[in-house]
LUMRO-996085 format. One record per residue (C-alpha): x, y, z; residue in one letter; residue number from 0. Coordinates in nm, 3 decimals, padded with zeros to 5 digits. Example, Ala and Ser with C-alpha at 12.3 -4.5 7.8 and 13.67 -1.06 7.14 Angstrom:
BEGIN
<site x="01.230" y="-00.450" z="00.780" aa="A" i="0"/>
<site x="01.367" y="-00.106" z="00.714" aa="S" i="1"/>
***
This chain:
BEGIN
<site x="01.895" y="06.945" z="05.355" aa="X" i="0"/>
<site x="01.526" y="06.839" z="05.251" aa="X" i="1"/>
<site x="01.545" y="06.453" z="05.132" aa="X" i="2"/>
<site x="01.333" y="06.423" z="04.810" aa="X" i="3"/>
<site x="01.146" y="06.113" z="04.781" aa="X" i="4"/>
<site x="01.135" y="05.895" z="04.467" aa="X" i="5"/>
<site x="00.787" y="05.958" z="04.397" aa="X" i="6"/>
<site x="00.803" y="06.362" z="04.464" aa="X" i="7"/>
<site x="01.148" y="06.293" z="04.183" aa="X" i="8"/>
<site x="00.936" y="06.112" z="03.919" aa="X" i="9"/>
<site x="00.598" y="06.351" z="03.960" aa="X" i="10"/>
<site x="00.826" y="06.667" z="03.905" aa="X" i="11"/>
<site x="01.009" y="06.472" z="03.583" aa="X" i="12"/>
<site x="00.624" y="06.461" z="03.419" aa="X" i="13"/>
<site x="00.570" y="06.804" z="03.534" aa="X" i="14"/>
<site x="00.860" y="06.944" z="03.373" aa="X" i="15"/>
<site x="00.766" y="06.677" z="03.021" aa="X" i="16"/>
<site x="00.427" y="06.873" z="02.996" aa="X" i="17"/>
<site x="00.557" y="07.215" z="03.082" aa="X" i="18"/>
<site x="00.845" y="07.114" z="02.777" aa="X" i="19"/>
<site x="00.528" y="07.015" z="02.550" aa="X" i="20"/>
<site x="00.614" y="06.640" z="02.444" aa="X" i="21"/>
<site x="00.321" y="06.539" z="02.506" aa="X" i="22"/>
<site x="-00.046" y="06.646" z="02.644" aa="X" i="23"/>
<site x="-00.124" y="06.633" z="03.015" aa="X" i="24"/>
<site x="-00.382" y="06.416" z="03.041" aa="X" i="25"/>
<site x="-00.677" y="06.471" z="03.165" aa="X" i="26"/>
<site x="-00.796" y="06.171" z="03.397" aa="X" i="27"/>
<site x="-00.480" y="06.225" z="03.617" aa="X" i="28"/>
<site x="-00.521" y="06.195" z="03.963" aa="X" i="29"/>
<site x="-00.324" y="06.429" z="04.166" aa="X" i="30"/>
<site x="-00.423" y="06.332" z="04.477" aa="X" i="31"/>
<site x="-00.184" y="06.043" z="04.453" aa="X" i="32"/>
<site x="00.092" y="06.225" z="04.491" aa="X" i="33"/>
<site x="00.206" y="06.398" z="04.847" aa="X" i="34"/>
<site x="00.344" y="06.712" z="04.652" aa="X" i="35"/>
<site x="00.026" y="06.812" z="04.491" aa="X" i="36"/>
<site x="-00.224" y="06.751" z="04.795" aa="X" i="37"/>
<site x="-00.287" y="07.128" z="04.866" aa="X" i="38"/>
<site x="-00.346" y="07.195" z="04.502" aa="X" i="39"/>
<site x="-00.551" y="06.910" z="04.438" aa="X" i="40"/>
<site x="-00.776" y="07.008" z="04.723" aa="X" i="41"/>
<site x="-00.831" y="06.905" z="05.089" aa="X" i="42"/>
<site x="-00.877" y="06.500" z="05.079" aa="X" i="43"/>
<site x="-01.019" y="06.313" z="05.411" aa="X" i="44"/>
<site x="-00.910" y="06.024" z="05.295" aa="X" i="45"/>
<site x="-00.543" y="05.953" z="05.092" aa="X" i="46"/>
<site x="-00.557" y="05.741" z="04.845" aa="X" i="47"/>
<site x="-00.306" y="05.488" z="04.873" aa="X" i="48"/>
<site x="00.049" y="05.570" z="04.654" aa="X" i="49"/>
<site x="00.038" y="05.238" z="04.461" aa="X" i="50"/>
<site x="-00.332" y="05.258" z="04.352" aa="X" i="51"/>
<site x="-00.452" y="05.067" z="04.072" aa="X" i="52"/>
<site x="-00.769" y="05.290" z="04.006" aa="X" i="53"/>
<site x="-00.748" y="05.454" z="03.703" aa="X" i="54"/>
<site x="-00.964" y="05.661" z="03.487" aa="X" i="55"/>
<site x="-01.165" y="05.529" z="03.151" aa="X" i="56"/>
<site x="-00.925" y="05.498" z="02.864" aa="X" i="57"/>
<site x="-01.016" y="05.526" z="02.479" aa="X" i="58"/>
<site x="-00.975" y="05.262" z="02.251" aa="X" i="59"/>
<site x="-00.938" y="05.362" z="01.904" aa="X" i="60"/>
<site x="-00.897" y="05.113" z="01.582" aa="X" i="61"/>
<site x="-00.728" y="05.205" z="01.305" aa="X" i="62"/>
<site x="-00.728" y="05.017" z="00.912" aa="X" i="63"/>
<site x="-00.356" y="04.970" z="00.987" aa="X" i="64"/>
<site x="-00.401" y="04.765" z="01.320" aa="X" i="65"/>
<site x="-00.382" y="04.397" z="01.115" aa="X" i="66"/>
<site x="00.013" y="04.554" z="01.008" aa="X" i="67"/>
<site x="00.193" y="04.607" z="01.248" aa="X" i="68"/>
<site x="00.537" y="04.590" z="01.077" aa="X" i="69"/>
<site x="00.402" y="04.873" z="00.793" aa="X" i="70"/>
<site x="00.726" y="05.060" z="00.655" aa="X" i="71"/>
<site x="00.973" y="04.802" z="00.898" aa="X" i="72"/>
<site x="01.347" y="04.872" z="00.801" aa="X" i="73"/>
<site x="01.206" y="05.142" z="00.507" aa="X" i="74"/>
<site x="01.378" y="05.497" z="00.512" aa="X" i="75"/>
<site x="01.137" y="05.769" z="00.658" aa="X" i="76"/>
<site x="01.050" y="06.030" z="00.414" aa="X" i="77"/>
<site x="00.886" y="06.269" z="00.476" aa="X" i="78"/>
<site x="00.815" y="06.441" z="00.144" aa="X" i="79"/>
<site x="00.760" y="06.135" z="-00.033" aa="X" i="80"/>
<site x="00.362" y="06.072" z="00.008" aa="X" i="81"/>
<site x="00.231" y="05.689" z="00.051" aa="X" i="82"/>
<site x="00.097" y="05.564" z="-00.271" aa="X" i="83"/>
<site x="-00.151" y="05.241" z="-00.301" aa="X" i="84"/>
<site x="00.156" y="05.072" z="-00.432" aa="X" i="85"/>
<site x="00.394" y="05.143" z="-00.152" aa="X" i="86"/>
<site x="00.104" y="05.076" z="00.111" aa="X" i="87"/>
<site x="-00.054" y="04.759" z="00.114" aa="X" i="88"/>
<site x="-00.347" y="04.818" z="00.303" aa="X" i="89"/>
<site x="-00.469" y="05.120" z="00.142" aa="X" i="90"/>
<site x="-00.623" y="04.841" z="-00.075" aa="X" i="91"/>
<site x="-00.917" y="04.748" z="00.190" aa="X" i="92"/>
<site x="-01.051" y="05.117" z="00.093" aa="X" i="93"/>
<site x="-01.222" y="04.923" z="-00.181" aa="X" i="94"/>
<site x="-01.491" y="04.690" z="-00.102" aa="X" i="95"/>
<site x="-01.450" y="04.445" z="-00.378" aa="X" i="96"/>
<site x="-01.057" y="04.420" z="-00.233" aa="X" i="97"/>
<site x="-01.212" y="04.364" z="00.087" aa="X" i="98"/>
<site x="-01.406" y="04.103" z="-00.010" aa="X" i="99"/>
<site x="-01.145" y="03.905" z="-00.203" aa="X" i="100"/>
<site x="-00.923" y="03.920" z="00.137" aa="X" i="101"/>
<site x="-01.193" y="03.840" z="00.360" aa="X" i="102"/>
<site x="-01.260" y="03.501" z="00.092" aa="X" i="103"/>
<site x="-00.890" y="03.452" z="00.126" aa="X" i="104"/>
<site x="-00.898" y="03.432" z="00.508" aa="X" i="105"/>
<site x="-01.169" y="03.221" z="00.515" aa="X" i="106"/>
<site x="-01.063" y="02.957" z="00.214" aa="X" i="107"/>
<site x="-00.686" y="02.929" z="00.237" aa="X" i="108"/>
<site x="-00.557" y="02.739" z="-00.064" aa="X" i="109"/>
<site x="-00.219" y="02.711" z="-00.212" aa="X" i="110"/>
<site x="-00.197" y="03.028" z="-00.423" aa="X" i="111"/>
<site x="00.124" y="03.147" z="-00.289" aa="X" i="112"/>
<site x="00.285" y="02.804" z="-00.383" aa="X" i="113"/>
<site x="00.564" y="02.787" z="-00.646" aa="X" i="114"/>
<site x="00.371" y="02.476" z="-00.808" aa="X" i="115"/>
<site x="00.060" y="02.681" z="-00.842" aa="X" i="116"/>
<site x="00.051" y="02.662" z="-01.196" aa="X" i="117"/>
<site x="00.120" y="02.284" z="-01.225" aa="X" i="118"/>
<site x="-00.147" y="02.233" z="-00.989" aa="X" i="119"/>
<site x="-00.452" y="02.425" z="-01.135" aa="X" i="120"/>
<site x="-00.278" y="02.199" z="-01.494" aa="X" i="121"/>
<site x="-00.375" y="01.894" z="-01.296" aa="X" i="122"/>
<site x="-00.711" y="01.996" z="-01.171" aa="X" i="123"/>
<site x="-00.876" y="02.153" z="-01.458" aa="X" i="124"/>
<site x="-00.759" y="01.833" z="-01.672" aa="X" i="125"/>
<site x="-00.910" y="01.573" z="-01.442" aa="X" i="126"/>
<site x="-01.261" y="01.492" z="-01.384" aa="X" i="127"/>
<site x="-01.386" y="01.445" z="-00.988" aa="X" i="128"/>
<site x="-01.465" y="01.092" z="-01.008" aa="X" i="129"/>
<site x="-01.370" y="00.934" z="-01.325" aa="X" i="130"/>
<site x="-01.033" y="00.712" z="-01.337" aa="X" i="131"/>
<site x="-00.698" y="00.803" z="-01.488" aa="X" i="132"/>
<site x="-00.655" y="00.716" z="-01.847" aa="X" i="133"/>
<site x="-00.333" y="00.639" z="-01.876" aa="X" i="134"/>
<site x="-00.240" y="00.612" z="-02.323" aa="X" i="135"/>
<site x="-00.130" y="00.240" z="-02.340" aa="X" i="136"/>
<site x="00.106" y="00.320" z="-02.651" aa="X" i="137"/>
<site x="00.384" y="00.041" z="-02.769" aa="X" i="138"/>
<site x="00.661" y="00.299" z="-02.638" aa="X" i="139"/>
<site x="00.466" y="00.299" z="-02.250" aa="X" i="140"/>
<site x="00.427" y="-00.072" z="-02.313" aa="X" i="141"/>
<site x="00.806" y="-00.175" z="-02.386" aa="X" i="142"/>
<site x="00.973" y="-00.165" z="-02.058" aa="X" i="143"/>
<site x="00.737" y="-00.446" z="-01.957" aa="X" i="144"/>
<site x="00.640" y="-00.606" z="-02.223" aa="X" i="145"/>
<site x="00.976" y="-00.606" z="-02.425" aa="X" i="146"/>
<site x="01.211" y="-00.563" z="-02.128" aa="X" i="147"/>
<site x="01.518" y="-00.730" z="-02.335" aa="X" i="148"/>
<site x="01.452" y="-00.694" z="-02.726" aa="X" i="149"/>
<site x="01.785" y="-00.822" z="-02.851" aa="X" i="150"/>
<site x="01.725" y="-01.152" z="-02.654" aa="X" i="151"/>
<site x="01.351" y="-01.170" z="-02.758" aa="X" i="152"/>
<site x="01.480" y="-01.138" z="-03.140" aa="X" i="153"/>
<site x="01.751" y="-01.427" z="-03.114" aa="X" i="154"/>
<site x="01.450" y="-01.662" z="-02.903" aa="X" i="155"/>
<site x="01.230" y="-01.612" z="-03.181" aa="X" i="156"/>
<site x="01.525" y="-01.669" z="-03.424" aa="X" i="157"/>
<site x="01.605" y="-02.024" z="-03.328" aa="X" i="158"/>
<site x="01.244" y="-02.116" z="-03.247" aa="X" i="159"/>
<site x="01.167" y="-02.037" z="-03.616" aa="X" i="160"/>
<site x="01.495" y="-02.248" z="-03.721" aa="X" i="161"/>
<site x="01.375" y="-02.521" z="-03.507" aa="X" i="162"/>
<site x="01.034" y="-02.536" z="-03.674" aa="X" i="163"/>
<site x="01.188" y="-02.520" z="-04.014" aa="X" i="164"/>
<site x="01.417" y="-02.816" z="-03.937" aa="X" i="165"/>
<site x="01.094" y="-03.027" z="-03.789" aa="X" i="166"/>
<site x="00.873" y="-02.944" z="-04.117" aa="X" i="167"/>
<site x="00.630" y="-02.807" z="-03.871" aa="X" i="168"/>
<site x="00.572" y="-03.124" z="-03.667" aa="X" i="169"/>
<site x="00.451" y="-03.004" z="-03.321" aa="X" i="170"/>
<site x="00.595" y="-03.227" z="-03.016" aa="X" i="171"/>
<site x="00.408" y="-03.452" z="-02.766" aa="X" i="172"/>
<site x="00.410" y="-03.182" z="-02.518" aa="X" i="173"/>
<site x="00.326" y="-02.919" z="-02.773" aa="X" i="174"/>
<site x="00.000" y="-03.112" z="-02.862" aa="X" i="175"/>
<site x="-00.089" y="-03.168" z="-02.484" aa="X" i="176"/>
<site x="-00.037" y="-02.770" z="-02.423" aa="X" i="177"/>
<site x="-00.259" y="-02.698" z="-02.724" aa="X" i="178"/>
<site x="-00.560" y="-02.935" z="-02.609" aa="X" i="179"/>
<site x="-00.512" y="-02.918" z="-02.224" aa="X" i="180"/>
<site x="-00.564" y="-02.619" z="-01.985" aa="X" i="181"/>
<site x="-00.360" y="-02.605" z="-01.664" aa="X" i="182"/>
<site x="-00.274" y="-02.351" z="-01.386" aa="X" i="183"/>
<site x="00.017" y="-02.317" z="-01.137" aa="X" i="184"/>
<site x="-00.083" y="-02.088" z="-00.856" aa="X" i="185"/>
<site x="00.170" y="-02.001" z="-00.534" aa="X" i="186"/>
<site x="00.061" y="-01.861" z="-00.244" aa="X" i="187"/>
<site x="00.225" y="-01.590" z="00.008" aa="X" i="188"/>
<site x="00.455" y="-01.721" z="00.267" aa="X" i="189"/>
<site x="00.289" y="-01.816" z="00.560" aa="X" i="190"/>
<site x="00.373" y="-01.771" z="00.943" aa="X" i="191"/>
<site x="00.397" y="-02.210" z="00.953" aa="X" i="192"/>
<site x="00.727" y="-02.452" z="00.935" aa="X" i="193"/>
<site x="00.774" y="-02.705" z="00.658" aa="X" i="194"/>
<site x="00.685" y="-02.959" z="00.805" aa="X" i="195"/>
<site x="00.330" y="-02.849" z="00.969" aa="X" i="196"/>
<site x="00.257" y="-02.711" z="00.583" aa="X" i="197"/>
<site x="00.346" y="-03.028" z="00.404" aa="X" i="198"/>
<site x="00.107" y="-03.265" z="00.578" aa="X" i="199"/>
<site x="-00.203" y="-03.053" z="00.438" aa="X" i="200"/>
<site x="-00.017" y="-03.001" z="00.108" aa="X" i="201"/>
<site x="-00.033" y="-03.443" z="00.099" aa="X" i="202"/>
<site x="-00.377" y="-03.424" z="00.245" aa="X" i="203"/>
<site x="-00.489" y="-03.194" z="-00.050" aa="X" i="204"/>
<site x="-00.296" y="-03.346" z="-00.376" aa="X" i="205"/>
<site x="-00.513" y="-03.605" z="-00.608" aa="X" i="206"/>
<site x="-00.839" y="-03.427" z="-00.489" aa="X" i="207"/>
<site x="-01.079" y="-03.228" z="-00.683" aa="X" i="208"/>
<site x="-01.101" y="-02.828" z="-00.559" aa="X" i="209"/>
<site x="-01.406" y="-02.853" z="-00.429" aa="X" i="210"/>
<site x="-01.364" y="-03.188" z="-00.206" aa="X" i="211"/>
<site x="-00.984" y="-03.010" z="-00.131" aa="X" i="212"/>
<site x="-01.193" y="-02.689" z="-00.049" aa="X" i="213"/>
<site x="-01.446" y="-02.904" z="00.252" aa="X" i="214"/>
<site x="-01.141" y="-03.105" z="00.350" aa="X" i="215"/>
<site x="-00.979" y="-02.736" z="00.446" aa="X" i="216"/>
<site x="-01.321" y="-02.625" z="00.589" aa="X" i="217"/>
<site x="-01.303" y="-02.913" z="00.861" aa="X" i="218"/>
<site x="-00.946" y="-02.929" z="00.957" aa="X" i="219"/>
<site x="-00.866" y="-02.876" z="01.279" aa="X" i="220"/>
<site x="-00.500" y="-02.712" z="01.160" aa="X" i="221"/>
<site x="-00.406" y="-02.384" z="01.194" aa="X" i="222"/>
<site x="-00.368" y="-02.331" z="00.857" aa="X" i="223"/>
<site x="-00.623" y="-02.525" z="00.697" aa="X" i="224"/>
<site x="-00.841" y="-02.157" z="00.664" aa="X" i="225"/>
<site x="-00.515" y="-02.006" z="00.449" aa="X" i="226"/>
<site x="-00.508" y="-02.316" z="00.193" aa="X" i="227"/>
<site x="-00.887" y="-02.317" z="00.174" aa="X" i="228"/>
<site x="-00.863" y="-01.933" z="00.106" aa="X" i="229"/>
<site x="-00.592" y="-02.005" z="-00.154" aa="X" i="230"/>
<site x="-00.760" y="-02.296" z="-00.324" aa="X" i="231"/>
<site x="-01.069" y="-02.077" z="-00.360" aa="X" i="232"/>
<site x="-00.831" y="-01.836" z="-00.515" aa="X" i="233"/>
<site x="-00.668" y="-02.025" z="-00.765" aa="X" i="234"/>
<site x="-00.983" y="-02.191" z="-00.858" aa="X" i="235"/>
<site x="-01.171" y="-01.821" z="-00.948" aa="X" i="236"/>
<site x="-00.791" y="-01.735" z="-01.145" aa="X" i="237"/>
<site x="-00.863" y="-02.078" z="-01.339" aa="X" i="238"/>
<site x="-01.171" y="-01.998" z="-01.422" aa="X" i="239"/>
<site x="-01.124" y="-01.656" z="-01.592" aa="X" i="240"/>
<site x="-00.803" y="-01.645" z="-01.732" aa="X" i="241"/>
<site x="-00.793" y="-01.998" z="-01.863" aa="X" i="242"/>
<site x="-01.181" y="-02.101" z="-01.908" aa="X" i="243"/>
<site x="-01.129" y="-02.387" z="-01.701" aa="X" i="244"/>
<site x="-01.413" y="-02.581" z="-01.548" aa="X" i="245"/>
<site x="-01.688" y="-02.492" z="-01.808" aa="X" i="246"/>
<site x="-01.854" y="-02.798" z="-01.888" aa="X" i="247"/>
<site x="-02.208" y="-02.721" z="-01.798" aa="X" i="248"/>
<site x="-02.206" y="-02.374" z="-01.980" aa="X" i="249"/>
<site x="-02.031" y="-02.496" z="-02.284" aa="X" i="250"/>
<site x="-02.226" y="-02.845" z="-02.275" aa="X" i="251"/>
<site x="-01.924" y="-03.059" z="-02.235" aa="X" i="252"/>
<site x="-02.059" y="-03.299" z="-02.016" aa="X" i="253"/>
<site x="-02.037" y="-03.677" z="-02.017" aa="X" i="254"/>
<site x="-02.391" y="-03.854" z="-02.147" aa="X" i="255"/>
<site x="-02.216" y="-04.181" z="-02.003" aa="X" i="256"/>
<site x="-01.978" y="-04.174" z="-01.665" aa="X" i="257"/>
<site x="-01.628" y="-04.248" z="-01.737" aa="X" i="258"/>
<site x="-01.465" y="-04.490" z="-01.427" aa="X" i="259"/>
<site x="-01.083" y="-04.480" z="-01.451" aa="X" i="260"/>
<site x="-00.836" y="-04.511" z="-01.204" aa="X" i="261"/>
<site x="-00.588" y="-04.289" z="-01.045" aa="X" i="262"/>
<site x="-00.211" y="-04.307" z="-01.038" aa="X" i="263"/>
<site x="-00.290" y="-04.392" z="-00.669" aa="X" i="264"/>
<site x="-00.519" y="-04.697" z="-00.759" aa="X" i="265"/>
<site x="-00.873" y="-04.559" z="-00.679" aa="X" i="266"/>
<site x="-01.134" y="-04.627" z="-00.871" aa="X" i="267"/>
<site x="-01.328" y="-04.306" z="-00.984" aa="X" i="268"/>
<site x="-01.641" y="-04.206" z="-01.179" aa="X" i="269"/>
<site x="-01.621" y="-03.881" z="-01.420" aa="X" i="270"/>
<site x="-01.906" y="-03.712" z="-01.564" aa="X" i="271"/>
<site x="-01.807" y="-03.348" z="-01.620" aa="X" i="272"/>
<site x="-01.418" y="-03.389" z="-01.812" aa="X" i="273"/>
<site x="-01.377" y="-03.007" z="-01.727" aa="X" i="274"/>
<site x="-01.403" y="-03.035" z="-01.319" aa="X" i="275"/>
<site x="-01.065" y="-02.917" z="-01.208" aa="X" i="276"/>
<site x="-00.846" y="-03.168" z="-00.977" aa="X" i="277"/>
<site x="-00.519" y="-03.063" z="-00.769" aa="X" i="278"/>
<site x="-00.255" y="-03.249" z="-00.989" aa="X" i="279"/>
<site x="00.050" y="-03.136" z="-00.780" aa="X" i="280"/>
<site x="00.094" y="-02.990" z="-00.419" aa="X" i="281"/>
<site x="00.427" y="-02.831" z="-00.293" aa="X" i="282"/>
<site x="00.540" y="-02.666" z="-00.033" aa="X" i="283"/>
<site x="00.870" y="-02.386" z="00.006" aa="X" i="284"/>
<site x="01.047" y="-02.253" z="00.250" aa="X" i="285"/>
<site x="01.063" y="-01.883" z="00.281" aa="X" i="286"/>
<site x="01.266" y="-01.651" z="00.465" aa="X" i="287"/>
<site x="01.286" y="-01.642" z="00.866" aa="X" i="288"/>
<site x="01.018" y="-01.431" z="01.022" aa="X" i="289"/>
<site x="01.205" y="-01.394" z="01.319" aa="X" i="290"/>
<site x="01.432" y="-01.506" z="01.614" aa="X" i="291"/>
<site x="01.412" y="-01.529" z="01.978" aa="X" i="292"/>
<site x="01.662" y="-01.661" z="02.270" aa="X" i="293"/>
<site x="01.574" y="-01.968" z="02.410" aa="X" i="294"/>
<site x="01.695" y="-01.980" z="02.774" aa="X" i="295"/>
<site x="01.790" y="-02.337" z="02.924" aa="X" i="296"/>
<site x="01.933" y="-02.425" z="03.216" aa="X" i="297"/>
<site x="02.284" y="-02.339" z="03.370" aa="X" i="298"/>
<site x="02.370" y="-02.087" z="03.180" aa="X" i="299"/>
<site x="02.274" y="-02.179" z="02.825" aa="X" i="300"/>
<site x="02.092" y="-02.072" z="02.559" aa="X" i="301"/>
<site x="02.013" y="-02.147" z="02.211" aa="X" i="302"/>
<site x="01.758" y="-01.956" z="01.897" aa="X" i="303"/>
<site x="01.466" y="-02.044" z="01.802" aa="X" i="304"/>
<site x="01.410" y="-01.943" z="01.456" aa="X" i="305"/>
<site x="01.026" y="-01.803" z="01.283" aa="X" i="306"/>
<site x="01.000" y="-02.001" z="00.979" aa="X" i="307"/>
<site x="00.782" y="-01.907" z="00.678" aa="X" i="308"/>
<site x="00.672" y="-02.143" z="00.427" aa="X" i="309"/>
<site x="00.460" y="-02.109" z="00.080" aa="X" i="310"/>
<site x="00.201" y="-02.345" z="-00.088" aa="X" i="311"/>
<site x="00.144" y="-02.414" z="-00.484" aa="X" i="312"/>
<site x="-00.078" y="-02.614" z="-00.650" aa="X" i="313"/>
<site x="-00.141" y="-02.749" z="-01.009" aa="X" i="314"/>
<site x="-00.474" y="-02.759" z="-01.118" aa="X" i="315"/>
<site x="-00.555" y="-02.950" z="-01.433" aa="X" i="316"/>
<site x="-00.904" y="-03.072" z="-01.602" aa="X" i="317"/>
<site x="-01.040" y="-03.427" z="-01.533" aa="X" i="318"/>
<site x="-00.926" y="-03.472" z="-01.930" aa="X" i="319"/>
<site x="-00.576" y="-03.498" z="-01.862" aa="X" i="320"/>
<site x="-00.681" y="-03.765" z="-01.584" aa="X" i="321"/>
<site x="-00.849" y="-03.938" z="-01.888" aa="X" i="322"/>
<site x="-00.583" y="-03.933" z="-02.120" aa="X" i="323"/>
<site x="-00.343" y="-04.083" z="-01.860" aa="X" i="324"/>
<site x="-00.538" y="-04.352" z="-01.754" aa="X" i="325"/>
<site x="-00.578" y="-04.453" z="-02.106" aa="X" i="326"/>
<site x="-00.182" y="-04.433" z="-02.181" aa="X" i="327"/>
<site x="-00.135" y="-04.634" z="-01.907" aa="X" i="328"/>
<site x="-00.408" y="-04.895" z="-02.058" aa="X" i="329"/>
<site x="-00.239" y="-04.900" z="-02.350" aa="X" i="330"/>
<site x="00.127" y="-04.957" z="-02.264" aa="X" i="331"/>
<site x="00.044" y="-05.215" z="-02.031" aa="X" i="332"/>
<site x="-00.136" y="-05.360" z="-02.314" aa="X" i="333"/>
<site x="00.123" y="-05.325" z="-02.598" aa="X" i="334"/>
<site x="00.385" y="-05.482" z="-02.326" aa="X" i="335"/>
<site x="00.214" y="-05.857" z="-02.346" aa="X" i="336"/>
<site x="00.214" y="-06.103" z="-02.087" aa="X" i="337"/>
<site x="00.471" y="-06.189" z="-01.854" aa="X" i="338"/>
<site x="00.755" y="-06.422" z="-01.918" aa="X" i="339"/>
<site x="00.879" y="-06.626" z="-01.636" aa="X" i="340"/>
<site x="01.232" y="-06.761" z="-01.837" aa="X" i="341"/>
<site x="01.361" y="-06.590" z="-02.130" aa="X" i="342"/>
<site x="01.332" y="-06.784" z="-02.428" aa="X" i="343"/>
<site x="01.737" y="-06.725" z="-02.519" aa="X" i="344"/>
<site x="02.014" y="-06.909" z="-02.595" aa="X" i="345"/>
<site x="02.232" y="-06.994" z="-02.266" aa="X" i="346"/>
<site x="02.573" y="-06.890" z="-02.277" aa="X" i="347"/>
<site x="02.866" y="-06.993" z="-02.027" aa="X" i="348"/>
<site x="02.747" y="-07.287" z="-01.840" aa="X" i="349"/>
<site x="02.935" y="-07.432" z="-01.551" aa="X" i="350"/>
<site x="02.950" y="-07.822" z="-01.465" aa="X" i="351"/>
<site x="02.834" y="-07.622" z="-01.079" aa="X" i="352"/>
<site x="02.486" y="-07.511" z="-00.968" aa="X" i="353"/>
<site x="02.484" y="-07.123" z="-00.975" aa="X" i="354"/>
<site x="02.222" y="-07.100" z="-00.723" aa="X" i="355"/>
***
């Protein structure tokens, strides 16, 4: 019995698939490749080898429905039912003007497809590129910040009113000074410094005008001499817009005569401008821990070392309220008279003994 090889098997299967008519023989088939079909192909020197990779030019053809690949996926075939623009989506390249609406597509993806398409085109044709958001400051907008707590704001203003009925409208000491005096109270962000590092620049600083405070910053050799200057600067520029302090020159406050008074601090100091702003008060605060690390000792011990954080704030006031302290303290010292060495009063329990 012949043995049939697999090649002379799988040549005979496409023999018998054209003879059957499923599909077209084709026409750059090499028969030579094959040992059946040697004698028909013609007498060949030289065989060809059986796993050749030379093969004849193929035709590439492109059709309009090469960019769907999926058309009519999962849809029933029928065959009577024709395709209809609707049902096929790409008949719509046919028109030029469709064509160039997908080709601007491609090329300039947006967000057209989004479910918030509407809300965003809203947004963009109501805003102008460049100009800032006007946002209606209305009393109802306003309220949450302004008038966080109105029941409490109603009974404040309540017994303020009943205490200014009960005084006849006298204002207090402390009213007056608030009415005639401008001061500020400015705190700064917690800085990566301990307590006790912070609070010898915080004494350093207190008594002095800002701008002597500001050099005395400049020159310090501390590590956070640069932060206080920076803050000082700060709260002198906040001063001077939102409560008009330091002034003099522009407003023509200035002294024609120098003033010399003395400080709580007993020095001696000359004042021509009363609006030049002075640090009244300096405090520091602690803030909360930065940070921890181990610190490793010796046989076998350890303890933490913690990363403090600590805050500056400063009062600054006007040279005036120097002024009008000075000159209380002038004038209780002289209301209080002079000294008395022995009370000039009546002696009351004496002993026949010395009490000394």
């Amino acid at each position: 019995m012949k043995r049939i090889s697999p090649i002379e098997t799988t040549f005979s299967w496409k023999i018998h698939q054209v003879d059957s008519g499923r599909f077209a023989e084709p026409d750059n088939i090499c028969y030579h490749e094959y040992p059946i079909c040697r004698a028909a192909a013609g007498s060949i020197s030289t065989p060809a080898p059986v796993f050749s990779t030379t093969v004849g030019p193929s035709v590439q053809r492109r059709h309009k429905w090469a960019s769907n690949l999926f058309k009519g996926w999962g849809k029933p075939r029928n065959k009577d039912a024709g395709a209809s623009p609707a049902q096929d989506p790409t008949s719509l390249l046919d028109d030029p003007k469709s064509r160039e609406e997908y080709l601007q597509k491609s090329m300039y993806s947006g967000v057209e497809d989004n479910i918030f398409q509407d809300e965003i085109e809203k947004v963009s044709t109501d805003t102008t590129p460049g100009a800032p958001e006007i946002e209606q400051k209305t009393k109802e907008n306003m309220a949450m910040v302004v008038d966080p707590d109105p029941r409490s704001r109603v009974r404040w203003q309540r017994k303020k009113v009943i205490q200014m009925v009960r005084r006849n409208g006298r204002l207090t000491r402390d009213e007056r000074i608030q009415m005639s005096e401008r001061e500020l109270l400015h705190k700064s962000e917690f800085m990566p410094t301990s307590v006790k590092k912070l609070v010898m620049l915080a004494r350093q600083i207190a008594g002095k005008s800002v701008d002597d405070a500001i050099v005395q910053m400049k020159w310090s050799k501390k590590k956070m001499a640069a932060e206080i200057g920076y803050y000082l600067e700060e709260a002198r520029d906040l001063a001077i817009a939102q409560r008009g302090m330091g002034l003099g020159k522009v407003n023509n406050e200035i002294l024609k005569t120098p003033k010399k008074i003395q400080t709580v601090d007993g020095k001696w100091i000359e004042i021509e401008d009363p609006t030049r702003m002075y640090i009244a008060q300096s405090w520091v605060g602690r803030g909360p821990w930065r940070g921890k690390r181990i610190d490793y000792k010796g046989r076998g011990r350890m303890g933490i070392i913690r990363h403090p954080s600590t805050s500056l704030t400063v009062l600054l006031k006007e040279e005036k309220t120097r002024i009008r302290e000075y000159e209380e303290r002038v004038e209780k010292k002289n209301k209080k008279g002079p000294w008395v060495h022995l009370p000039n009063r009546p002696v009351y329990g004496q002993r026949p003994y010395y009490s000394w």
